[in-house]
N, C-alpha and C positions, 0 to 999 in steps of 0.2 A: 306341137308337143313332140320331140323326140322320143322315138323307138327304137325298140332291138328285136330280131328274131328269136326265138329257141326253137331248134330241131333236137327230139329228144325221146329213147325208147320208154314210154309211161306206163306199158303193161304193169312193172311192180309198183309203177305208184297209182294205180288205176284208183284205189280204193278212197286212197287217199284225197286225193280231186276229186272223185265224187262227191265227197261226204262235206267238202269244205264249198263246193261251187252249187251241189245240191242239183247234179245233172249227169244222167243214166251216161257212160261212154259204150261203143260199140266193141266189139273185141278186135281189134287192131291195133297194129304199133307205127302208126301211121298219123302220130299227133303233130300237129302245129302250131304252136302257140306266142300269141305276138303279144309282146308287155310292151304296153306305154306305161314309163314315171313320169309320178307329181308328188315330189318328195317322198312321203313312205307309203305312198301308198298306189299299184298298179292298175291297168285296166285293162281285162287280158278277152282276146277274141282267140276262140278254141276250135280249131279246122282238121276236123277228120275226113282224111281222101280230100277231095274237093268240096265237104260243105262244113258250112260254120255250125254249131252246133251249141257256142255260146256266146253272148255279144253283148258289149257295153257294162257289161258288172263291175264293181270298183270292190276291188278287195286289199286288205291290208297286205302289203308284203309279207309281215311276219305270219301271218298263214299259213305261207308256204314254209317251214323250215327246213321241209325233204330237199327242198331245188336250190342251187347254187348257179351262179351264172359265172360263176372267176372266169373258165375255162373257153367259156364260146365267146365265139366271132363276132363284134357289132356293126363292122364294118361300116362307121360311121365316119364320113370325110371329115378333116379338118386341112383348112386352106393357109399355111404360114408362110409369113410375110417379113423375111431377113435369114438368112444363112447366118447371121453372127454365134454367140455365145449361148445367149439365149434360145436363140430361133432352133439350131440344133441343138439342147437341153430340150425345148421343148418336144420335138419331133422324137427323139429317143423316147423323153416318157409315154408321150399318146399313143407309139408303137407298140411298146412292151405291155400297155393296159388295154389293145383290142382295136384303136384307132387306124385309118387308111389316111397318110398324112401327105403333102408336097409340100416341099419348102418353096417359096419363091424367090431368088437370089435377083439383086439388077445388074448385079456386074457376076463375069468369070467365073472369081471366086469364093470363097468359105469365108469364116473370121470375123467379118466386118473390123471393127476399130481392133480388135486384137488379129494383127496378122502381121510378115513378112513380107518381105519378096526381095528376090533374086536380081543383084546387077551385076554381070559379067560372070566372076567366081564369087562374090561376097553375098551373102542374105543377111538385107539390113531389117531391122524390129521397129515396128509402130512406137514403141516404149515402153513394152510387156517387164519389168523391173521382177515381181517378186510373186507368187500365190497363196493366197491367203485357205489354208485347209491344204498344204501340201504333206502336213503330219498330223498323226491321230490325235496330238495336242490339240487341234482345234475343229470344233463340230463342224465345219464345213466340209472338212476333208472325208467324213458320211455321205454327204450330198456327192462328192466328184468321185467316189467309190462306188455308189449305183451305177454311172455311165459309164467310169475310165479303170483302167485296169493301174492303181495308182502304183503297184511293186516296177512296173511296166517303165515309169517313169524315173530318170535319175531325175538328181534336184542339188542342188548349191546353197549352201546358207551360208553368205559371206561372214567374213570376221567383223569386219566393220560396215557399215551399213552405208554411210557416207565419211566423207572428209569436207571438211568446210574451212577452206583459208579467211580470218580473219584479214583488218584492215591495219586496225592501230594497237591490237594488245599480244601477247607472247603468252608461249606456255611456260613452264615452268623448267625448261631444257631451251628454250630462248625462239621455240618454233610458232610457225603462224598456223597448222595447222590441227583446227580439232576434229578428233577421231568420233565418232558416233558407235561404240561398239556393240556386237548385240548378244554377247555374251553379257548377261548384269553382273554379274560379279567382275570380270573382267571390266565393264563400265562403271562401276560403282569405285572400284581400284583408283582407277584411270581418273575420276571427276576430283574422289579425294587427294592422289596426288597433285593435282592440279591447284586444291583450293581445299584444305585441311579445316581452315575457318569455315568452311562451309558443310564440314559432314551432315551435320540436322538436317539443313534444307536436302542435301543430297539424298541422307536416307530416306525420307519421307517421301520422295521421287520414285526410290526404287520399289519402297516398301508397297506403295500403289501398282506398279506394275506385276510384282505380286500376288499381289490380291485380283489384279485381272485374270494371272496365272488361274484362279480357284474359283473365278465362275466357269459356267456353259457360256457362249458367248457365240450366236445369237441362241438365247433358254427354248428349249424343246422346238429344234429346226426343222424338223420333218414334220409336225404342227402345225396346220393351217386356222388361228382360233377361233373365226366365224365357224368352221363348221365342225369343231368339236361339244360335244354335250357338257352343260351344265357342270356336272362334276368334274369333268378333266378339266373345264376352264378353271376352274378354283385349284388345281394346282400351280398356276400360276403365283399365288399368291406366297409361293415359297420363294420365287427368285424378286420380291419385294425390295430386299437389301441391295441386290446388282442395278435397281433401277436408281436409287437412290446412294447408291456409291455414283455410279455414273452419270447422275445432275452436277452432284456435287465436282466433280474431275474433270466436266466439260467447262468448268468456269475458269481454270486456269487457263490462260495462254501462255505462249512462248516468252511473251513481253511481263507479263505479272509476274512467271518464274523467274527472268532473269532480275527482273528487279530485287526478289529475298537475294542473290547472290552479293557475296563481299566479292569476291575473285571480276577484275575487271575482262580476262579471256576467257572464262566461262561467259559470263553476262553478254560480250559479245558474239558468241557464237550462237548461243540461245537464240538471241534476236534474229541471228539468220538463220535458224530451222528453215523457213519459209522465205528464203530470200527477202529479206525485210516485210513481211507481214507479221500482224499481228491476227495468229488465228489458234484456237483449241487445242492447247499441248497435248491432249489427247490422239489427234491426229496422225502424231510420231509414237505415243509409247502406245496404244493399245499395238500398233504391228512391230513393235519392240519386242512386248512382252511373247508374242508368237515369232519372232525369231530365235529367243530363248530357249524355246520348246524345239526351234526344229518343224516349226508348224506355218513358217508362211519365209518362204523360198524357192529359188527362179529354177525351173525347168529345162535343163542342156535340152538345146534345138530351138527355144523361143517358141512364139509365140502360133505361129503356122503348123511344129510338131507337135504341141499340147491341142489345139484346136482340132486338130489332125484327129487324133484320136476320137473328137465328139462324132465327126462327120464320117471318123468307121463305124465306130458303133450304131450312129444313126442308119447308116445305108444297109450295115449288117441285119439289122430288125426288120426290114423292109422299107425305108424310107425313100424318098425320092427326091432327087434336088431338082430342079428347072433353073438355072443360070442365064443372064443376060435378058432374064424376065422381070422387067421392071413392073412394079403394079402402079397402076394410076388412081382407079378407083375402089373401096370395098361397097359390095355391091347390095343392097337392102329391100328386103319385102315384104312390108308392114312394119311393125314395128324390129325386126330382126334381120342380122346381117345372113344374108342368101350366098356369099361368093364374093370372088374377084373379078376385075378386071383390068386385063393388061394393056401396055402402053401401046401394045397394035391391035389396041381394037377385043382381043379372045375375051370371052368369059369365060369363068371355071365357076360353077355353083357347088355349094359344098353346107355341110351343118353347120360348121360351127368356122369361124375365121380370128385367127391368133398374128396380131401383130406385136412383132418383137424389130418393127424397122424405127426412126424417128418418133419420138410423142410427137410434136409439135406437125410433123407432117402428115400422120397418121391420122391426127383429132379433128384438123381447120383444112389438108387437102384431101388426100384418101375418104374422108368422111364430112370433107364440105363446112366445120363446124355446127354438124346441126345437133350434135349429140353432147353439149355442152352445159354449165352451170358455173355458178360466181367463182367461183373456187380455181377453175378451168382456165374462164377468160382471163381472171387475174396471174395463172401462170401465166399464158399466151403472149401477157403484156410484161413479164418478166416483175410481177408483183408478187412478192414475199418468196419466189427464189430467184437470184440469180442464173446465168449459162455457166458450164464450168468453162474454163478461158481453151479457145486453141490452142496451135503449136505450131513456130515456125521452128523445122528441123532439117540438119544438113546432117547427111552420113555419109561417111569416108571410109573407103576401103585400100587402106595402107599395109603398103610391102616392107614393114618390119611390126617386131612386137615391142612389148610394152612390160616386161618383166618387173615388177617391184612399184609398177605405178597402181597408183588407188583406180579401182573399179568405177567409182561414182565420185567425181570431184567438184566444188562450187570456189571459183576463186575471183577474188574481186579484179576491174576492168582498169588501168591506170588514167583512161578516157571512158566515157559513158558512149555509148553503144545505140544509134537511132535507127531504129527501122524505118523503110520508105510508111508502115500503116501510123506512124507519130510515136509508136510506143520507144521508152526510153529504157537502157538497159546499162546497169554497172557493176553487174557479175554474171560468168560465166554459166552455164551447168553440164558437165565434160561427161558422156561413159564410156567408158572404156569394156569392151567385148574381148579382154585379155584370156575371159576365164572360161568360155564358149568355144571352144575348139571346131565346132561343129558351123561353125558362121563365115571363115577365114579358110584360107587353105594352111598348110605349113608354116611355121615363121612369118603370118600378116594377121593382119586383127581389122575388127569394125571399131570405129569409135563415132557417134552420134553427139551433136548437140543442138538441146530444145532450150527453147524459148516460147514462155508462155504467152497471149498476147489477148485481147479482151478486144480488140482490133480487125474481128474475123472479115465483118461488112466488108473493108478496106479491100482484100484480096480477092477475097470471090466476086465483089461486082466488080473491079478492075480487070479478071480474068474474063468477063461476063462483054464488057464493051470495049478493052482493047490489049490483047494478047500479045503485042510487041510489046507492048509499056508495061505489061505484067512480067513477060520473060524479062526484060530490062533490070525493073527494079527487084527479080527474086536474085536476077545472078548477083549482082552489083551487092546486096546485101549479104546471101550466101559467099563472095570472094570473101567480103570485109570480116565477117566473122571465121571462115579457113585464117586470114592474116593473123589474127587475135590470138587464136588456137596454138598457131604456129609460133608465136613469140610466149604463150607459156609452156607448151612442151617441147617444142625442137623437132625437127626432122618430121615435119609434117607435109610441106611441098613437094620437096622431093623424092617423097616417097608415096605420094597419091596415085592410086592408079582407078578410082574409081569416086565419084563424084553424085550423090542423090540428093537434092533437096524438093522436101516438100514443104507445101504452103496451106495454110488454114483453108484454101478453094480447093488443094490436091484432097483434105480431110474430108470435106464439105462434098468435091465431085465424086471420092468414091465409096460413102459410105453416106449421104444424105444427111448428116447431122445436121442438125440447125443451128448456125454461126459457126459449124464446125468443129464444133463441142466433142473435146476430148475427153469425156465423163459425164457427159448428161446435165446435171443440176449444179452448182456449187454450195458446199455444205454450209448450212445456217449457223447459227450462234449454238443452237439446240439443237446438239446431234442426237438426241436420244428419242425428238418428237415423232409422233406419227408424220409418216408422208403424205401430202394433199396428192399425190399420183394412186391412183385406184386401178386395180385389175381391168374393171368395166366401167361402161361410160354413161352415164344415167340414162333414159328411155332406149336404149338399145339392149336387145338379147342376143344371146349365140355368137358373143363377139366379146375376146378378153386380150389384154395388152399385156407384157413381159418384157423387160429389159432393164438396160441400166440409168434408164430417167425413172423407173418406179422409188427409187431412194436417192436423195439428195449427198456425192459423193461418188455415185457407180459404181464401175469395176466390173469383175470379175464374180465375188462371189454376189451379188446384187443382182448379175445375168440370170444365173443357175436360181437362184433361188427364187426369184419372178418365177421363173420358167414352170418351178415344181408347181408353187402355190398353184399359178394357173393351171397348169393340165387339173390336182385336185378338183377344182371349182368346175371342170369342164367335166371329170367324170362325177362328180356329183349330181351336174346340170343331166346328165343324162342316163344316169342309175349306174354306172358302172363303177367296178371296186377298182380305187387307185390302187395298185398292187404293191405301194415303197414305205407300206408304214404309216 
């Protein structure tokens, strides 16, 4: 059962503990008194000088309402397990509420999937695109306000959001390309010029994004609901209408919408939201509707400078990283997690142990699979979620810029596109780092292009048993895609002076994800359903999970927001006030 100390001068509440514990004190201010919780109610051993004087009494908390504990030290270890997003989100919170935390990093560095790095003069980006709670518009931007100093931060919110070159239809100025803008009104313009016979369905598009505008969205985010009281959970029952707008808005896809279209270059552009899937139009306009606002846009510096800031703030509170400290196993005694241990052998014993590294490595290695149930095994097996897909990507740091060219481009392939893992490709997906000053020196620019692939196996065990044949087939795939590049925008060869590709095994070796999963889970039909990923793991205590596999889709604000819930759950577990609300 976890405790806490209190040291505390009780001469003026002397009377007061008498009368409630029913036991004479001596005249000194030399009290020591150790609470253990069990929910609300403590069991307090009372040590005057060197002897106990009362022992094993179980008293209601609310007893005391002279004594507060906000202020003292619990000094109770917690052992985390990932430097990423999460991992530092969490370390910041259990600092600032009394916790003694080490993060355990296996590589370097910070970040995990959201991170940079440096080649030559250029720092190319994992694919860090845009943040969702970069403005007061949107409640998330509370949650990165407790940790980051967000005035601290510049931020972009581009004009257009993407460009998509159709194949076979024109706009209405004889162009292939359609603009995605994230001003509505300016997009609303823009759809109806294109396709006048189509206002209704357009407005009714907009009029939804809208109304996304005027919820809370995620409703009361600082709210952890298990461990609110009766009555607060019932106000819940007011954000009713946003559960039931947003079943209804998850049923449209990109392909149902463009079908209501007359306009044959709208309809086709629809379709390619998602490079030809058909998946939940929701998907695109809810982070519409918060580019509108100003409330979900990219960060100058990327993805290592906004990260940056978690890992000062973490180490400013007193946090500690261990880097190049891989964990092997989480360590158990009796029914409760006791510690780590790492891949050379150390233990670190601690109260409580907080993994924010892989689920799937976390549950079946770190933990043996013994802390499992139906629900578990049928993720494991990739039943009722899918992985989100990897990413083969090449980043190029070229000696000119790129003035007047779109930021984010997808253009169709005039030959289809085979990767050595079988996947087949017949549009590009181009970014251009024109607007990031801070990535490039003077007059050069980053431009990146990913490729999603569901193909992960293919490279990591290839990388695994034969490393020429891997180098082999990433170059040869990596030139072929430079050639592609370079015959739609020009002056791309000769102006390379810097060359990165990474592969679903580089995602995989430096950050452990399982199949190399760029996002964790990929989202269901029901985006609005509860997540089958839980905090904690059934028969284990003292052990809570946070990251971006707890909600199917990840990210960013999916990191932080694990992160909060659990520390809650952790200062609950052990009497302490979460101090954020």
């Amino acid at each position: 059962m976890p405790g806490f100390d209190v040291y505390i001068d009780l001469l003026t509440l002397k009377q007061d503990f008498e009368k409630i514990i029913d036991c004479e004190f001596p005249a000194t201010n030399n009290y020591h008194l150790l609470f253990f919780n069990e929910l609300s109610s403590i069991c307090l051993l009372l040590q005057v000088n060197s002897e106990i004087i009362c022992k094993g009494k179980i008293f209601s908390i609310c007893q005391f309402p002279f004594l507060t504990f906000d202020d003292q030290e619990i000094n109770m270890k917690v052992s985390i397990i990932g430097a990423g997003v999460s991992g530092l989100s969490a370390g910041c919170y259990l600092q600032m509420c009394g916790f003694d935390t080490v993060i355990y990093e296996r590589h370097a560095t910070f970040g995990g999937l959201c991170t940079s790095w440096k080649k030559g003069e250029y720092t190319f980006e994992s694919g860090f695109q845009w943040l969702l709670g970069s403005g007061l518009a949107n409640s998330f931007y509370q949650l990165w306000a407790e940790l980051i100093d967000m005035n601290s931060v510049s931020f972009i919110t581009h004009e257009i959001r993407m460009d998509i070159e159709v194949l076979h239809n024109q706009d209405v100025h004889g162009g292939k390309i359609f603009h995605l803008y994230t001003n509505l009104v300016t997009l609303r313009n823009y759809l109806i010029e294109n396709s006048p016979e189509d206002q209704v369905v357009i407005d009714k598009l907009i009029r939804s994004m809208r109304r996304i505008q005027k919820f809370e969205i995620p409703p009361m985010i600082k709210k952890l609901p298990q461990l609110l009281p009766l009555a607060e959970k019932i106000r819940y029952i007011k954000f009713l209408p946003l559960l039931f707008f947003m079943r209804r808005l998850q049923k449209e896809t990109n392909f149902s919408f463009a079908g209501k279209l007359k306009n044959p270059f709208l309809r086709e552009a629809f379709q390619l939201l998602f490079d030809g899937d058909d998946l939940p139009l929701m998907i695109i306009t809810l982070p519409l509707a918060c580019n509108d606002q100003k409330a979900a846009a990219y960060p100058v510096g990327g993805a290592s400078m906004f990260v940056g800031h978690l890992r000062d703030k973490y180490l400013s509170v007193g946090g500690k990283i261990s880097y190049n400290s891989p964990v092997r196993k989480i360590m158990i005694k009796g029914d409760a997690a006791s510690g780590i241990q790492l891949e050379n052998g150390n233990q670190v014993s601690s109260d409580f142990v907080m993994s924010s590294a892989d689920w799937h490595f976390t549950v079946f290695n770190m933990l043996d699979g013994k802390f499992v149930n139906k629900t578990i095994m049928m993720l494991g097996r990739q039943k009722g979620l899918k992985i989100y897909y990897s990413l083969f990507m090449v980043s190029l740091g070229l000696g000119r810029t790129f003035e007047g060219e779109s930021h984010f481009l997808r253009f169709p392939l005039e030959h289809d596109l085979i990767s050595p893992d079988g996947s087949v490709y017949s549009r590009i997906e181009a970014h251009i780092y024109n607007y990031d000053s801070t990535l490039a020196p003077m007059g050069k620019t980053v431009v990146s292009v990913s490729f999603y692939t569901s193909n992960a196996d293919y490279w990591i065990n290839l990388r695994e048993t034969d490393t020429i044949l891997y180098s082999k087939n990433k170059s040869r795939f990596a030139t072929e895609i430079i050639d592609r590049l370079h015959e739609k925008l020009g002056r791309i060869k000769e102006y390379s002076e810097e060359v990165d590709v990474a592969t679903p095994a580089t995602f995989f070796r430096y950050t452990n994800n399982w199949k190399g999963s760029a996002q964790g889970w990929l989202p269901g039909k029901n985006l609005v359903s509860q997540s089958p990923v839980k905090y904690t793991l059934p028969g284990l205590k003292n052990f809570y999970y946070a990251g971006h596999w707890c909600i199917p889709g990840g990210g960013l604000p999916v990191a932080i927001k694990s992160a909060r819930d659990a520390v809650q759950l952790i200062c609950h577990a052990s009497g302490q006030k979460f101090k954020f609300g």
